[in-house]
N, C-alpha and C positions, 0 to 999 in steps of 0.2 A: 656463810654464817657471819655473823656481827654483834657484837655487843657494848653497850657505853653506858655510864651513869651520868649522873649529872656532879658525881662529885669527882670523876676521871674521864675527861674528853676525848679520850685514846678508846677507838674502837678496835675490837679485835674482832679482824678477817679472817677467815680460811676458805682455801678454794682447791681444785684442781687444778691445772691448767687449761684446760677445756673451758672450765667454768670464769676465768679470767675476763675480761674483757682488754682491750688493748692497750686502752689507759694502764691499768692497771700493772698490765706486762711491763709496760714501759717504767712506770714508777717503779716497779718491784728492781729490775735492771739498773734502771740509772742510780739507786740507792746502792746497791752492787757497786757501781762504776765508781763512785764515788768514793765509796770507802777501803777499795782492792786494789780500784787502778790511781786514784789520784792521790788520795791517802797514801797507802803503802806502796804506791808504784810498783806496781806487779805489771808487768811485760802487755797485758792483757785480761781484756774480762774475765772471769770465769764462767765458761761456755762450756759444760760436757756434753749436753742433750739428754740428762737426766731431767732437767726442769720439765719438761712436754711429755716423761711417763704415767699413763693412766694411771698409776696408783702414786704419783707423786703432791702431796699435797704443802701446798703453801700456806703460810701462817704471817699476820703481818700487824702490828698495829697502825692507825693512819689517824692524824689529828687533822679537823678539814681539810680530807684528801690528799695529805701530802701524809706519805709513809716514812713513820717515824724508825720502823724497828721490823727486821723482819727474820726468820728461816725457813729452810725445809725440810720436810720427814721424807725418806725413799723408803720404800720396801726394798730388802733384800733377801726376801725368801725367807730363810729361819731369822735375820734379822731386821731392824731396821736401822737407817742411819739419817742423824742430824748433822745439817749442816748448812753456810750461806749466812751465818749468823753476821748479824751485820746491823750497827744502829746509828742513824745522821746523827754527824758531827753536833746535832744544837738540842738532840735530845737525850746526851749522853749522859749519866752519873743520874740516872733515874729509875735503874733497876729494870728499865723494858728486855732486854735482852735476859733478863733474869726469868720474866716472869713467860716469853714464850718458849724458852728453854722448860716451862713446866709445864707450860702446856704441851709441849711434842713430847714430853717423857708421858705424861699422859694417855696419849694417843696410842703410842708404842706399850701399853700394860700388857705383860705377858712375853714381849719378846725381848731380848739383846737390843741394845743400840751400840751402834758403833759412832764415832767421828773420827776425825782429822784435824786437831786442834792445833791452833799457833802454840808453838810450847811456850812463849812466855805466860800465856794463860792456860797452863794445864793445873795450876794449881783451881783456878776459877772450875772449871770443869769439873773439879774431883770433891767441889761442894755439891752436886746433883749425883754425886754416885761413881762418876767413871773414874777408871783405872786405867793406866798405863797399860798398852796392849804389844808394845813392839817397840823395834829402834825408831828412833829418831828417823827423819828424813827432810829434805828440802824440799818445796813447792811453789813456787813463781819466787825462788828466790828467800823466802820464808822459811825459817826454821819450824817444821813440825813433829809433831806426837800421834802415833794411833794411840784411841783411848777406845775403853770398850764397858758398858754398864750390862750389868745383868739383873734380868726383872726382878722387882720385890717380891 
């Protein structure tokens, strides 16, 4: 899926993984790598092998093919969860990460979302709805928050 105006060059992707091509994978990654491992220097990519689940769907914007901003939705049975949020350093403070954040609550209508949120942005989070779901915890070194939204 795709869409762009001519008054906003940022097309919005969504895919499966299946549906991916390699290119893509790779861009989708190295925007990852980018902003977990070299940004925040986390030990390592994040790698669960959730990304290659049949009902895992990708969401990304990309301005001539370089992706600008991206996440993803999992299915988790009664719920689902966002997460992977992540936007290049040069297209930052432009609200992208805001607006596929509405598109994955979208998608999710009807179910729970859960995430995993860096707690210095659990205040950002709790403008789409979620709430604090648990204690604190740490992750590659990162202070985080379970947050948990429940459908409108």
């Amino acid at each position: 899926m795709s869409s762009s105006t001519a008054a906003d060059p940022l097309r919005l992707r969504q895919a499966r993984f299946a549906e991916l091509t390699p290119f893509e994978v790779y861009a989708l990654c190295r925007l990852r790598v980018d902003v977990f491992v070299v940004e925040q220097e986390c030990a390592y990519p994040e790698l669960d092998g959730r990304d290659t689940e049949p009902a895992t769907v990708h969401l990304w914007l990309e301005s001539d093919d370089e992706v600008a901003a991206t996440i993803r939705v999992l299915d988790d049975g009664a719920t689902r969860a966002i997460g992977r949020v992540a936007t290049a350093a040069g297209f930052r403070r432009r609200g992208l990460a805001a607006r596929l954040m509405r598109e994955g609550i979208a998608m999710c209508a009807g179910a729970p979302i859960t995430l995993g949120a860096q707690a210095h942005l659990q205040g950002w989070y709790e403008t789409f709805g979620f709430r604090l779901d648990g204690p604190g915890y740490v992750e590659d070194g990162i202070p985080h928050v379970p947050m948990r939204r429940e459908p409108a």
